[in-house]
C-alpha positions in Angstrom: -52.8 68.0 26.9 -52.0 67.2 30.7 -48.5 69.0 30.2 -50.2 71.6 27.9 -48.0 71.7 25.2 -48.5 71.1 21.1 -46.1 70.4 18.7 -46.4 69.8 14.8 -46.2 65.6 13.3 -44.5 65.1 9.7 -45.6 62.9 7.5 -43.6 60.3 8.9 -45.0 59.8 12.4 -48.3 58.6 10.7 -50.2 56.3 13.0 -48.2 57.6 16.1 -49.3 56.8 19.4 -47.9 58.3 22.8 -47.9 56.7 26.2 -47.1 58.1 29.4 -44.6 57.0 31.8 -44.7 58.2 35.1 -41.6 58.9 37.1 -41.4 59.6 41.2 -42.5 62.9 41.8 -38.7 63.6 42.8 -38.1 63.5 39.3 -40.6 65.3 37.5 -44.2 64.4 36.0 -43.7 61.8 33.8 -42.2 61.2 30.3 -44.0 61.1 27.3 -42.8 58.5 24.7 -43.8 58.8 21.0 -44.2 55.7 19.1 -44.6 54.9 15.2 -45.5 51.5 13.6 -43.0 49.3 12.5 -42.7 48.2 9.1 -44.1 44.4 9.2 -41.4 43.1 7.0 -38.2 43.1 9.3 -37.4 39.8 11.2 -38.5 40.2 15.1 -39.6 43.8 14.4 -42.2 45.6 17.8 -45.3 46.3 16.9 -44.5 50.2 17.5 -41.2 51.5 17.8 -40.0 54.7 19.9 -39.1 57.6 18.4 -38.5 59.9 21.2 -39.4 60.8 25.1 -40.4 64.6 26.1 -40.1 64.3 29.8 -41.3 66.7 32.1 -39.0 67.0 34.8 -39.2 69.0 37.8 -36.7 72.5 37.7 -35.1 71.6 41.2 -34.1 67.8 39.5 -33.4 69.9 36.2 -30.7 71.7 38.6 -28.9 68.6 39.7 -28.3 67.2 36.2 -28.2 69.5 33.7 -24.5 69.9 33.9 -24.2 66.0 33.2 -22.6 64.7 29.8 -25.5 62.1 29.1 -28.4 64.5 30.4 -31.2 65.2 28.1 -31.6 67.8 25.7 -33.3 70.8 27.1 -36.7 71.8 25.4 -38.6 74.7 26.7 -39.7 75.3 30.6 -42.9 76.8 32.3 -43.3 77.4 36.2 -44.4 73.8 36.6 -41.6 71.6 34.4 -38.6 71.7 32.6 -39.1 70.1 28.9 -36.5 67.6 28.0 -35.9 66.1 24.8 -34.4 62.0 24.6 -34.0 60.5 21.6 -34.3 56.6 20.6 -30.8 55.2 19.3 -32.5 52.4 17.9 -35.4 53.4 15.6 -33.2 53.2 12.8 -32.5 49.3 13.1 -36.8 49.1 12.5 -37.0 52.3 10.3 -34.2 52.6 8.0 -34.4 55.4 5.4 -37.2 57.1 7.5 -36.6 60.9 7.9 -38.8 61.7 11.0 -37.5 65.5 11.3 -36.8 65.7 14.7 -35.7 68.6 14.5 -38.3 70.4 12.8 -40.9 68.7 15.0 -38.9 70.1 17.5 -39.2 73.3 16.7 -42.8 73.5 16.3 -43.0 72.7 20.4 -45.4 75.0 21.9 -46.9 75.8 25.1 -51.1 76.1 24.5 -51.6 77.6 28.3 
C-alpha cells in the first residue's frame, strides 16, 4: 500500500508475509521482501523463507546501475520509483518441488494510484 502497487498471490505463497527493508534515501524507498513458510520437516529449515524483493529505488540510482550485469530486473516505474524485481537463489534448498509462478505473479503487478 505505501508504494501503491497490487499484484496477484498463487496458491503457493499461502501464509506469505512481507517485511520492509529500508535503504538510504540515495538509493530508493525501501525493498519489500516476500516471505512463505517453510516446510517443518527439513533439517535447520527458517521459519519463513524469501521468495523475492520488489525494491523501490529512486530513477536517478536506477540511472547509475541499470546498465550493470548483476542489476535487478526492472518492473514497472511511476514519477516517484523505479520497480525492481530480485529473486531468492535459495528458496529452492527449503521448497523443493514448489512452483511459486513468479512470473505470473509478475505479471499481475499493478499500480492502484
Amino acid at each position: 500500500e505505501q508504494f501503491g502497487f497490487e499484484m496477484q498471490l498463487t496458491d503457493a505463497w499461502k501464509g506469505y508475509r512481507v517485511t520492509l527493508v529500508e535503504m538510504s534515501s540515495n538509493f530508493g524507498g525501501g525493498s519489500l521482501v516476500f516471505h512463505v513458510p517453510s516446510k517443518k520437516n527439513i533439517l535447520d529449515s527458517p521459519e519463513y523463507i524469501e521468495i523475492i524483493q520488489i525494491q523501490a529505488l529512486n530513477p536517478e540510482y536506477w540511472e547509475k546501475i541499470k546498465k550493470d550485469d548483476l542489476k535487478p530486473a526492472f518492473l514497472a516505474e511511476n514519477k516517484n520509483y523505479v520497480f525492481v524485481l530480485a529473486v531468492s537463489n535459495d528458496f529452492g534448498v527449503y521448497l523443493p518441488g514448489i512452483n511459486f509462478e513468479i512470473p505470473k505473479v509478475m505479471s499481475s503487478f499493478k499500480f492502484t494510484n
